[in-house]
C-alpha positions as CSV (number, residue, x, y, z in Angstrom):
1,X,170.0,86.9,171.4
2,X,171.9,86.1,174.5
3,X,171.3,90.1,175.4
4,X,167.7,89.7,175.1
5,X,167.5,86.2,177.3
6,X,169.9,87.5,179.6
7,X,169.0,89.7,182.8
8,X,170.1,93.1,182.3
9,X,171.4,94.9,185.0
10,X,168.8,97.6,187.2
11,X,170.8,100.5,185.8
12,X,170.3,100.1,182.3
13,X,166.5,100.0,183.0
14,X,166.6,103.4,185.5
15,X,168.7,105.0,182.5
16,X,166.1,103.9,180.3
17,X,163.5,105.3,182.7
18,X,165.5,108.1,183.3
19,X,165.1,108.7,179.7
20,X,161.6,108.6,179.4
21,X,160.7,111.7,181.3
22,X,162.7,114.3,180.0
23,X,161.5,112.6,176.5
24,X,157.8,112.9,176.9
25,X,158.0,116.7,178.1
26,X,160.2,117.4,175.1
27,X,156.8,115.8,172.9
28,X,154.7,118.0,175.0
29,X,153.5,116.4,177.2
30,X,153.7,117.2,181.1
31,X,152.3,114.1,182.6
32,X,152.6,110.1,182.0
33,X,150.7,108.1,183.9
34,X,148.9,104.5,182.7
35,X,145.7,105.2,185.4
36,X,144.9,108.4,182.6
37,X,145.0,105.5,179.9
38,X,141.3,104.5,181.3
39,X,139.8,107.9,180.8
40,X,140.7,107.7,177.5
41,X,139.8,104.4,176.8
42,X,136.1,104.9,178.5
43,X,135.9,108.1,175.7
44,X,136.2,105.7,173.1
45,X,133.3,103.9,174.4
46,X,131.2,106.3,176.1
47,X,129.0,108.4,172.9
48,X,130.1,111.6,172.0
49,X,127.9,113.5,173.9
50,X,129.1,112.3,177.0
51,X,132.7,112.7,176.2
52,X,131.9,117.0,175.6
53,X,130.0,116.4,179.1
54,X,133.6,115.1,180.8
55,X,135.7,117.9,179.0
56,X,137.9,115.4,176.8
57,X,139.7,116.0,174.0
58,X,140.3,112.4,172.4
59,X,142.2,113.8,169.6
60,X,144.8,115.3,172.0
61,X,145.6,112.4,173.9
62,X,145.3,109.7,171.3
63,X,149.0,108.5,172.6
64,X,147.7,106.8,175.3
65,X,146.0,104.6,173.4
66,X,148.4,103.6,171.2
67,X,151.1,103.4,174.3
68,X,148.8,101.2,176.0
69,X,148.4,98.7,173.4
70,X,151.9,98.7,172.8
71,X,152.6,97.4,176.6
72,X,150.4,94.9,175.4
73,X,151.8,93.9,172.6
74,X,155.3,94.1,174.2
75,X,154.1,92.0,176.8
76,X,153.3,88.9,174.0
77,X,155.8,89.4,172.2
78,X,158.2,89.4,174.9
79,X,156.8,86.0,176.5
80,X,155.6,83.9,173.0
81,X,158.8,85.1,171.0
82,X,162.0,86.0,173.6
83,X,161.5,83.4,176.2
84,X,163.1,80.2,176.5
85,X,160.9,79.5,179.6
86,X,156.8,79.2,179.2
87,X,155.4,82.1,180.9
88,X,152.6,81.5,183.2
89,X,149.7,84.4,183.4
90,X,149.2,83.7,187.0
91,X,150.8,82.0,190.0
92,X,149.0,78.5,190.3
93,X,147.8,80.5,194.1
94,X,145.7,82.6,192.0
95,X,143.7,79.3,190.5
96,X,141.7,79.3,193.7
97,X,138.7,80.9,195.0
98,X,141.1,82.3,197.8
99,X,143.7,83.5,194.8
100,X,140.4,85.0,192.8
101,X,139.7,86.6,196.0
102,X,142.6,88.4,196.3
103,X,142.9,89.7,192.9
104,X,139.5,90.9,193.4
105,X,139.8,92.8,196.3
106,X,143.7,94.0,194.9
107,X,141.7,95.2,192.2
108,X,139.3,97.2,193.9
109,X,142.2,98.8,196.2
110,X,144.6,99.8,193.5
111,X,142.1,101.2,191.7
112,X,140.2,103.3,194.7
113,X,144.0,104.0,195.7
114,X,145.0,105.7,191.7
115,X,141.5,107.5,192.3
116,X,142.1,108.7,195.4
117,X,145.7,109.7,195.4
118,X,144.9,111.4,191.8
119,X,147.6,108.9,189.6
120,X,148.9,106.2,189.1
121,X,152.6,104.9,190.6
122,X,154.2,105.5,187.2
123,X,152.3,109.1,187.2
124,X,153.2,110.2,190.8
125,X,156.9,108.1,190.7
126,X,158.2,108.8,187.8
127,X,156.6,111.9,186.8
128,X,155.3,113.5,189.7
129,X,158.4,112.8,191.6
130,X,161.0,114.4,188.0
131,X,158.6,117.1,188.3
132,X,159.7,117.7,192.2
133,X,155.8,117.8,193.1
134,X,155.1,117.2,197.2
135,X,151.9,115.6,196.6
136,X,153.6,112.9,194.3
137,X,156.2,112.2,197.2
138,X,153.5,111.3,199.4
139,X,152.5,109.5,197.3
140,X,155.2,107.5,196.6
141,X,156.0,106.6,200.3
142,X,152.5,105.7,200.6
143,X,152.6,102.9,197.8
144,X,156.0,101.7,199.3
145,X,154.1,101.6,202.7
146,X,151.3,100.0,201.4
147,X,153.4,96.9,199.1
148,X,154.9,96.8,202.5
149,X,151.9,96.1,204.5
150,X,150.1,93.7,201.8
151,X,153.6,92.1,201.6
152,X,153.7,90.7,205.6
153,X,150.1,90.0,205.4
154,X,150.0,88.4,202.3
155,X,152.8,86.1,203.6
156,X,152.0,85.7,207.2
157,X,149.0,86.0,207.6
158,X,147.2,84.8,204.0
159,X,149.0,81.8,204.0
């Protein structure tokens, strides 16, 4: 158990990630992203009709689904089962009608930001940039730029 509790080191999770890519494109599959998750989740709810209207096929990318409850799952089983701390959902910040704020409007710009730059960061970072694609280098640098930006004015000038 102490492996679990323990930290493990950045290199065993970029081997792991590492991993990952050449193993979905052996499956078949060219691009992993999370932000594609939502399409198929929305063709689940939308009625079938509508789903032929947005070209879909739900059969074909039933993974997702399936990969995105599992991050899910992971995510309580990892904090209710192989935690010896209690893990909080939220900073106490976020409790506020400032915190609520930000998550709000974070909310609206990483989602108008995966719609605009056409993926998510785990579909342009990891996939886009294994695949050597320009567009998901761009990319890239502009969600480093941007995590830099919120970053100063979240601490000096939110607080």
């Amino acid at each position: 158990m102490d492996v679990i509790f323990d930290n493990l080191d950045w290199l065993v999770y970029g081997l792991l990630i590492g991993l990952f890519v050449p193993t979905i494109l052996l499956v078949g599959n060219k691009i992993f992203g999370l932000s594609s998750s939502l399409i198929h989740i929305c063709s689940i709810v939308l009625p079938k009709n509508k789903t032929k209207i947005l070209g879909y096929d739900l059969k074909e990318h039933k993974w997702k689904f399936y990969f995105v409850i599992g991050i899910v799952l992971g995510a309580v089983i990892s904090t209710q089962f192989l935690s010896q701390e209690n893990a909080q959902f939220l900073p106490d910040d976020y409790y506020s009608l400032a915190g609520l704020i930000k998550l709000f409007i974070g909310g609206i710009l990483v989602g108008f930001g995966t719609r605009y730059a056409n993926g998510c960061t785990s579909g342009h970072s990891i996939s886009g940039l294994s695949m050597l694609q320009k567009s998901s280098l761009f990319a890239t640098i502009a969600f480093f730029v941007g995590g830099l930006i919120f970053t100063f004015f979240n601490y000096y000038v939110f607080n």
